[in-house]
One Martini backbone bead per residue (centre of mass of N, CA, C, O) as a GRO file, in nm:
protein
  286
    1UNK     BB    1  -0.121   0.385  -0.346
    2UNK     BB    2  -0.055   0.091  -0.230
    3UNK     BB    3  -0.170  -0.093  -0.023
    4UNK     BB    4  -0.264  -0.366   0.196
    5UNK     BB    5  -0.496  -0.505  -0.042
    6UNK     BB    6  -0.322  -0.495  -0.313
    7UNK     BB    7  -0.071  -0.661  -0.184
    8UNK     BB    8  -0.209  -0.877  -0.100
    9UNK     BB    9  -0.334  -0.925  -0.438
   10UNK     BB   10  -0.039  -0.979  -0.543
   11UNK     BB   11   0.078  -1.203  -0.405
   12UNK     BB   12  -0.137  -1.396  -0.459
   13UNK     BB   13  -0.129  -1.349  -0.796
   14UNK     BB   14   0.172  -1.536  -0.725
   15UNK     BB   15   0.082  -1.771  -0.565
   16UNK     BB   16  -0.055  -1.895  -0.869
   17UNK     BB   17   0.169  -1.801  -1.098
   18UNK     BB   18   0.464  -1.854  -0.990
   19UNK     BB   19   0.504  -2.095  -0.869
   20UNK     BB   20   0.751  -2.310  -0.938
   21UNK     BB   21   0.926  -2.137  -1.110
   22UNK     BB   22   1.167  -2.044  -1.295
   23UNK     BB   23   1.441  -1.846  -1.363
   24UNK     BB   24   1.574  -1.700  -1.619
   25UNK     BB   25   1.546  -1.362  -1.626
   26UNK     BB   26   1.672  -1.031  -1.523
   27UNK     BB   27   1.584  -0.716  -1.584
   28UNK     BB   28   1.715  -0.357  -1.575
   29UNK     BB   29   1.553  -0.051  -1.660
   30UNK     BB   30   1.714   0.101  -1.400
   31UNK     BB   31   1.957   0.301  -1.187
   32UNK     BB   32   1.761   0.310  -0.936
   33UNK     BB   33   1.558   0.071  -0.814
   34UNK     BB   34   1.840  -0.090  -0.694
   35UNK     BB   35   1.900  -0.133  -0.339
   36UNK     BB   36   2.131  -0.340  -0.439
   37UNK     BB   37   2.422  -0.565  -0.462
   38UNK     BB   38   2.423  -0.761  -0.245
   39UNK     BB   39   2.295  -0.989  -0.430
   40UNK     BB   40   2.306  -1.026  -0.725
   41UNK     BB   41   2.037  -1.055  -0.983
   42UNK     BB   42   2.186  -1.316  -1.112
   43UNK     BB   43   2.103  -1.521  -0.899
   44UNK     BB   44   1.812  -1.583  -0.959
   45UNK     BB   45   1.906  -1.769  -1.175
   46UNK     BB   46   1.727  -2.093  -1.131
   47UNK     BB   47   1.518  -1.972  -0.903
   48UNK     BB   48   1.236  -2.054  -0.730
   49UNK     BB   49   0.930  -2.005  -0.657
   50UNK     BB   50   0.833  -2.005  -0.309
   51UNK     BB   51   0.645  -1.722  -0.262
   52UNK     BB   52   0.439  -1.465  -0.139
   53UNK     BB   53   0.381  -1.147   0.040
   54UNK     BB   54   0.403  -0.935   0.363
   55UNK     BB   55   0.529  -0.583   0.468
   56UNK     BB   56   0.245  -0.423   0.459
   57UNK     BB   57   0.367  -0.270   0.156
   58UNK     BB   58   0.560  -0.497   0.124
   59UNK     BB   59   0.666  -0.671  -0.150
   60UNK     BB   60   0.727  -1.091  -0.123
   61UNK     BB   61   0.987  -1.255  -0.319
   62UNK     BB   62   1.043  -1.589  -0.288
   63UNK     BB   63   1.358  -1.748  -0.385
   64UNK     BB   64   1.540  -1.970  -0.248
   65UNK     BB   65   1.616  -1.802   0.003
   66UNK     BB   66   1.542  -1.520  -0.155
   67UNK     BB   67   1.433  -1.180  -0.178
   68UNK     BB   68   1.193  -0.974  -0.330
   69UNK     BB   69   1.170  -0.668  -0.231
   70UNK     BB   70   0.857  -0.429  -0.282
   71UNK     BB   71   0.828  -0.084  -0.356
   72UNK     BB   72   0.597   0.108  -0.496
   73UNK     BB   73   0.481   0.343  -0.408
   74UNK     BB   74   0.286   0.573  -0.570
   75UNK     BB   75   0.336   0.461  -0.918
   76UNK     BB   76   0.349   0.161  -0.894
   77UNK     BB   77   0.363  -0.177  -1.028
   78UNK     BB   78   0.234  -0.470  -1.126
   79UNK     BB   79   0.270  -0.696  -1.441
   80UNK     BB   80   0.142  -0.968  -1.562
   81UNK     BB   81   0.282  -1.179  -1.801
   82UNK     BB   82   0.295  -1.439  -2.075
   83UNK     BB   83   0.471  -1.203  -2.252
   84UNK     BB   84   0.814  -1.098  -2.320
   85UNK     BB   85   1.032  -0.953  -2.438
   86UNK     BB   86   1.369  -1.079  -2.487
   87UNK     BB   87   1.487  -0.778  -2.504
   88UNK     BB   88   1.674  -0.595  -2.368
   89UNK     BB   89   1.576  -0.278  -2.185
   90UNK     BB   90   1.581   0.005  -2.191
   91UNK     BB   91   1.726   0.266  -2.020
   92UNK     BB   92   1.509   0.509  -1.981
   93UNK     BB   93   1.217   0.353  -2.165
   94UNK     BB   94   0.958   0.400  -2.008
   95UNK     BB   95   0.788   0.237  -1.729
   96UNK     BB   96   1.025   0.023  -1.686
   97UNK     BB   97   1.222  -0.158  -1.433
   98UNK     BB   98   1.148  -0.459  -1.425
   99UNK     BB   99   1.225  -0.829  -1.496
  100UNK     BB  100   1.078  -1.090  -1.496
  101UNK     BB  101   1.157  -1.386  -1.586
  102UNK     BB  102   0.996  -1.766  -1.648
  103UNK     BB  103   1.153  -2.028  -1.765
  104UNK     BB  104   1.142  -1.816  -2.049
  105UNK     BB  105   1.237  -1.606  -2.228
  106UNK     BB  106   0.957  -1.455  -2.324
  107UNK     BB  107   0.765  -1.543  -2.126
  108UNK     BB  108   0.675  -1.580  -1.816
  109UNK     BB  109   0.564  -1.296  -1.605
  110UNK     BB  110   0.697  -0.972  -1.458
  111UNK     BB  111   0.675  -0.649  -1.378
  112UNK     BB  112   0.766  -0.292  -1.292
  113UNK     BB  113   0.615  -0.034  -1.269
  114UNK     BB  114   0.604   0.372  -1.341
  115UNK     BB  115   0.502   0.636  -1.339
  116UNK     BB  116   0.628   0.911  -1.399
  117UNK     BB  117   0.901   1.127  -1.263
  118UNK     BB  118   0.925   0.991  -0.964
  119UNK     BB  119   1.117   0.768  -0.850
  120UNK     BB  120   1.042   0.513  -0.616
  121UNK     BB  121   1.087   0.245  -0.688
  122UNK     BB  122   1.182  -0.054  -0.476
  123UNK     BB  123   1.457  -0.301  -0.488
  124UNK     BB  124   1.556  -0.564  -0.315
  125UNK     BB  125   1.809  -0.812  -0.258
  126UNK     BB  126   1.846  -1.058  -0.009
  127UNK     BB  127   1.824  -1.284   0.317
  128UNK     BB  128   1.633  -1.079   0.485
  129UNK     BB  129   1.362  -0.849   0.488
  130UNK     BB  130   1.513  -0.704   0.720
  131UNK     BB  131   1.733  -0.588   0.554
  132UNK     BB  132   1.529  -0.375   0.525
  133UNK     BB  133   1.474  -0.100   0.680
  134UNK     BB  134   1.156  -0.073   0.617
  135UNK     BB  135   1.080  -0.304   0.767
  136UNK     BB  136   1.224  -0.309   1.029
  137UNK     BB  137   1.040  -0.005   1.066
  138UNK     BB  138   0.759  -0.156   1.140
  139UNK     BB  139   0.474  -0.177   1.259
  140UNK     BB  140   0.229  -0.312   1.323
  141UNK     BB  141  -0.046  -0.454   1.184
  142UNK     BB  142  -0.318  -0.396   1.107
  143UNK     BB  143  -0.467  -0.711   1.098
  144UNK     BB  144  -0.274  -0.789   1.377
  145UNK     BB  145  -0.403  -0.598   1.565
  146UNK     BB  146  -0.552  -0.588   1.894
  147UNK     BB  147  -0.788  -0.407   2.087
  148UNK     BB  148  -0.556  -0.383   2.330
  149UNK     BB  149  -0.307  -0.265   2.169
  150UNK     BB  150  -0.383  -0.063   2.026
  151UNK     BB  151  -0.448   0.105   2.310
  152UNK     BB  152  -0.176   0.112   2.382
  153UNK     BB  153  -0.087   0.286   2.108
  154UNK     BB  154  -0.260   0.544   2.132
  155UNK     BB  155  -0.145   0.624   2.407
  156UNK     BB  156  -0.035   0.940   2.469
  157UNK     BB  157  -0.064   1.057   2.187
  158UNK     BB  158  -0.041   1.344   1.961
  159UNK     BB  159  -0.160   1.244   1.718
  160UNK     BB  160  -0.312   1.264   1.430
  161UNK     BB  161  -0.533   1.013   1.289
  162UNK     BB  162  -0.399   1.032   1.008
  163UNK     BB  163  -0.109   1.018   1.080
  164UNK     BB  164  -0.091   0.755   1.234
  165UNK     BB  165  -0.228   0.561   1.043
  166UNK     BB  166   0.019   0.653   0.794
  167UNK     BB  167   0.251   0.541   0.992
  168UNK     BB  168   0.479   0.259   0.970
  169UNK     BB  169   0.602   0.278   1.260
  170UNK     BB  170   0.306   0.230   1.403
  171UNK     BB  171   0.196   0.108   1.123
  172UNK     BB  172   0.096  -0.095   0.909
  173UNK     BB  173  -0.075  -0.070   0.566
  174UNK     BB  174  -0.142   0.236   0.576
  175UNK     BB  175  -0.297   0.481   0.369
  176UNK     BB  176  -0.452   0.777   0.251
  177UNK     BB  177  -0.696   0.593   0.115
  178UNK     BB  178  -0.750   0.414   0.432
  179UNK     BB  179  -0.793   0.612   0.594
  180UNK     BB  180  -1.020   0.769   0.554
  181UNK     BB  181  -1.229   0.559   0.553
  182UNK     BB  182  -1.215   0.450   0.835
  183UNK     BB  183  -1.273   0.740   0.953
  184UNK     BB  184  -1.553   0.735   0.842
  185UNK     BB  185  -1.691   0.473   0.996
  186UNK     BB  186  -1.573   0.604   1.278
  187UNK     BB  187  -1.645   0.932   1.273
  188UNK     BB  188  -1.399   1.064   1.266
  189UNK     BB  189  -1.181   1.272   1.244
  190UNK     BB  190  -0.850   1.368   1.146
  191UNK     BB  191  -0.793   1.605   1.384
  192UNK     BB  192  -0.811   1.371   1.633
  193UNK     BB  193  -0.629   1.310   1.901
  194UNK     BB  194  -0.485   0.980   1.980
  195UNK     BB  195  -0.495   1.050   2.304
  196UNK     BB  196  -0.843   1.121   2.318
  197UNK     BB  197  -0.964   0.872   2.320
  198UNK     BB  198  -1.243   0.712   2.393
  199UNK     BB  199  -1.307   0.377   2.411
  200UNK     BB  200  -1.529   0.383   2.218
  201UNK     BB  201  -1.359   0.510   1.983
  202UNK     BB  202  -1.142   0.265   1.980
  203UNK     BB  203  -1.327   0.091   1.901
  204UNK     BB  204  -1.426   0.178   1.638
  205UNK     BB  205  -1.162   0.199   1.497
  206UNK     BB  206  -1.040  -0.067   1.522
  207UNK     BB  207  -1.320  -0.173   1.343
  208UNK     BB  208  -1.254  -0.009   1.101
  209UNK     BB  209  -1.023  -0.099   1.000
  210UNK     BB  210  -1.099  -0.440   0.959
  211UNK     BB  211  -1.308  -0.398   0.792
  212UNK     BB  212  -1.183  -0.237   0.565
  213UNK     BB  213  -0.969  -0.445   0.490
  214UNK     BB  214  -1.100  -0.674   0.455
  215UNK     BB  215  -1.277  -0.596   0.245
  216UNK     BB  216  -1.074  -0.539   0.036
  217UNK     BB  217  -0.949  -0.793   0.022
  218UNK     BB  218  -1.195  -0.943  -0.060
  219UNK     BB  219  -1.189  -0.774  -0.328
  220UNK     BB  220  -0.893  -0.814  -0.446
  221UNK     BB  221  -0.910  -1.098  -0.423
  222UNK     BB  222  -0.853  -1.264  -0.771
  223UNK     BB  223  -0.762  -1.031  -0.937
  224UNK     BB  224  -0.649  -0.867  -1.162
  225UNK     BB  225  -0.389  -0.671  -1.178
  226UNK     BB  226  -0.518  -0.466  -1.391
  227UNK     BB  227  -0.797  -0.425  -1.176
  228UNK     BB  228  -0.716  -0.332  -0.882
  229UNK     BB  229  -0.766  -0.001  -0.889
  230UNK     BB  230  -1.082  -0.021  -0.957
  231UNK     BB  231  -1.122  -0.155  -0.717
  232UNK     BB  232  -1.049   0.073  -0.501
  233UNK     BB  233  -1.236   0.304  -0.616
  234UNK     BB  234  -1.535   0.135  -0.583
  235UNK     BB  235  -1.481   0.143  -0.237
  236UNK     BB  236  -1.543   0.442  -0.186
  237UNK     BB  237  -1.657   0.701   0.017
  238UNK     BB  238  -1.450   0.952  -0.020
  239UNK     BB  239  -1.187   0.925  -0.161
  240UNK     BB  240  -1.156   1.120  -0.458
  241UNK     BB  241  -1.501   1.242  -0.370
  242UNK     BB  242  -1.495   1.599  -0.429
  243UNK     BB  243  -1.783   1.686  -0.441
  244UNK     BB  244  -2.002   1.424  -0.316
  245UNK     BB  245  -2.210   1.236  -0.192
  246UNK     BB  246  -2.248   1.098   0.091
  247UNK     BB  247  -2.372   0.802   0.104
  248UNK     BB  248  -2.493   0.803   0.418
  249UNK     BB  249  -2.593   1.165   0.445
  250UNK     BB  250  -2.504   1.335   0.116
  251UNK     BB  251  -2.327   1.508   0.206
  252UNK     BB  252  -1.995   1.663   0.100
  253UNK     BB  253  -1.737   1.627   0.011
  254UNK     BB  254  -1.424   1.706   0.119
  255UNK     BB  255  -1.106   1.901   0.127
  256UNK     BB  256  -0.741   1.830   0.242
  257UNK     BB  257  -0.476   2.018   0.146
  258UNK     BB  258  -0.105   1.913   0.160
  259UNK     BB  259   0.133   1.925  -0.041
  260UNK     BB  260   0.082   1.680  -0.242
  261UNK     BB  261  -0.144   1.619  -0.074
  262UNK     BB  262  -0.468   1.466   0.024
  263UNK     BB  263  -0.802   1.441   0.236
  264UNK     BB  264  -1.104   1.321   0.296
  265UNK     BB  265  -1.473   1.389   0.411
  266UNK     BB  266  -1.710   1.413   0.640
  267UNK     BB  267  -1.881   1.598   0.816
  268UNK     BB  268  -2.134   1.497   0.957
  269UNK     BB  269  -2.014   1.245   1.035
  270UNK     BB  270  -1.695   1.365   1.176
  271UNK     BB  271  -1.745   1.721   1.209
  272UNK     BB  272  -2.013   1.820   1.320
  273UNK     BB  273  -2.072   2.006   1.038
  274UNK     BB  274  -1.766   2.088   1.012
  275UNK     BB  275  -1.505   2.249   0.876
  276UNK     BB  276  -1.174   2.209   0.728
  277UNK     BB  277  -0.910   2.381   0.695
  278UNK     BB  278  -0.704   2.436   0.421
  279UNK     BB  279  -0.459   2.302   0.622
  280UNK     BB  280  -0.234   2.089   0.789
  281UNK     BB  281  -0.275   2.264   1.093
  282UNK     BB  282  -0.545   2.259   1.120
  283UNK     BB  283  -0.845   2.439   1.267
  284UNK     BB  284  -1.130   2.430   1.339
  285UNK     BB  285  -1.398   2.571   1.193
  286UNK     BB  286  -1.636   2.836   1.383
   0.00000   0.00000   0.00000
């Protein structure tokens, strides 16, 4: 899933090529993505790209005030294209859900596309951002909260901090593989209670938060749109490395699976050396 530093470099490489360019036509080739119907995706044809943002996971696309908002969800993606096919697409025909024409059909613009069977990719066409569900009920973002409001964050809380790390409504822009990647630069457990950490582990977690967003959106930023999967991959050190030794300390990175996900991490870094049990509500082996 696109999490906060590739959603913040697709923003950026729109308002790169997008910025200022006038909306054509725009193709909808899905009857689920579009979730919204007033104003009609008919609106955004003559207004021009104004910006493009971020809030959390969600990326905007700012059009004279106007928003087009998008969830990628697990599998969804932007495709920036220089030409694109003129005939609209045949709906679910293709990984093709959404379609900006700009300037003029079949010019330059934007895909956005989904790959497998469960279609979750989701677009909001607005008049403020805030009227999309899942923005309004944001928590802060993570690259900007203080260590002192994170810590009033934290207090008090009964989550698993892998739980609370990727959840929305706590903290904005963080999911499953930086959620694990954060855990290992700060030495925690996954299944570490977010209201026992002391202060001091509160300041690692922090520390490692900002540290690991920042560096993936400095390497995020600037790559070309289809670049940017390998270049998420290329950046971690325990995420999806399932059986590999550990960069830092050799150890074997392990495997914590449940429901569709799993969650990956170092014994040696995080958990003195104990494994944790393969099941979601597990409590470390003895």
């Amino acid at each position: 899933m696109p999490e906060l530093p590739e959603v913040e470099a697709l923003a950026e490489h729109l308002r790169t090529h997008a910025l200022a360019r006038p909306v054509a036509r725009v193709d909808v080739a899905s009857m689920t993505v579009l979730k919204t119907f007033d104003p009609p995706v008919s609106a955004l044809v003559g207004r021009l790209v104004t910006g493009a943002s971020r809030h959390g996971k969600f990326l905007d696309v700012e059009l004279d005030g106007l928003h087009l908002v998008v969830h990628l969800s697990r599998a969804g993606w932007l495709r920036w294209h220089d030409q694109a096919s003129a005939t609209p697409p045949k709906p679910g025909k293709g990984p093709l859900e959404f379609r900006v024409h700009l300037e003029t059909v079949g010019g330059p613009g934007f895909d956005l596309t989904e790959a497998g069977t469960q279609k979750r990719l989701a677009v909001y066409l607005v008049d403020d951002p805030q009227q999309v569900p899942g923005v309004a009920k944001l928590g802060p973002d993570a690259l900007a909260i203080s260590r002192a409001e994170f810590g009033e964050l934290l207090a008090g809380r009964s989550e698993r901090l892998k739980t609370l790390l990727a959840d929305q409504q706590v903290l904005a822009g963080i999911g499953n593989a930086y959620s694990d990647e954060i855990l290992h630069v700060a030495k925690l457990s996954p299944f570490a209670s977010a209201g026992k950490l002391d202060a001091e582990a509160v300041d690692r977690l922090h520390a490692a938060m900002v540290g690991v967003l920042s560096e993936a959106v400095e390497r995020a930023v600037g790559q070309d749109a289809a670049r940017l999967k390998g270049e998420k991959r290329s950046g971690m050190r325990v995420h999806a490395r399932t059986g590999l030794p550990c960069p830092v300390c050799g150890d074997t990175v392990r495997e914590v699976s449940y429901a569709e996900r799993s969650f990956q991490y170092c014994p040696t870094c995080q958990t003195q050396g104990r494994a944790l049990a393969d099941r979601r509500l597990s409590r470390l082996v003895k």
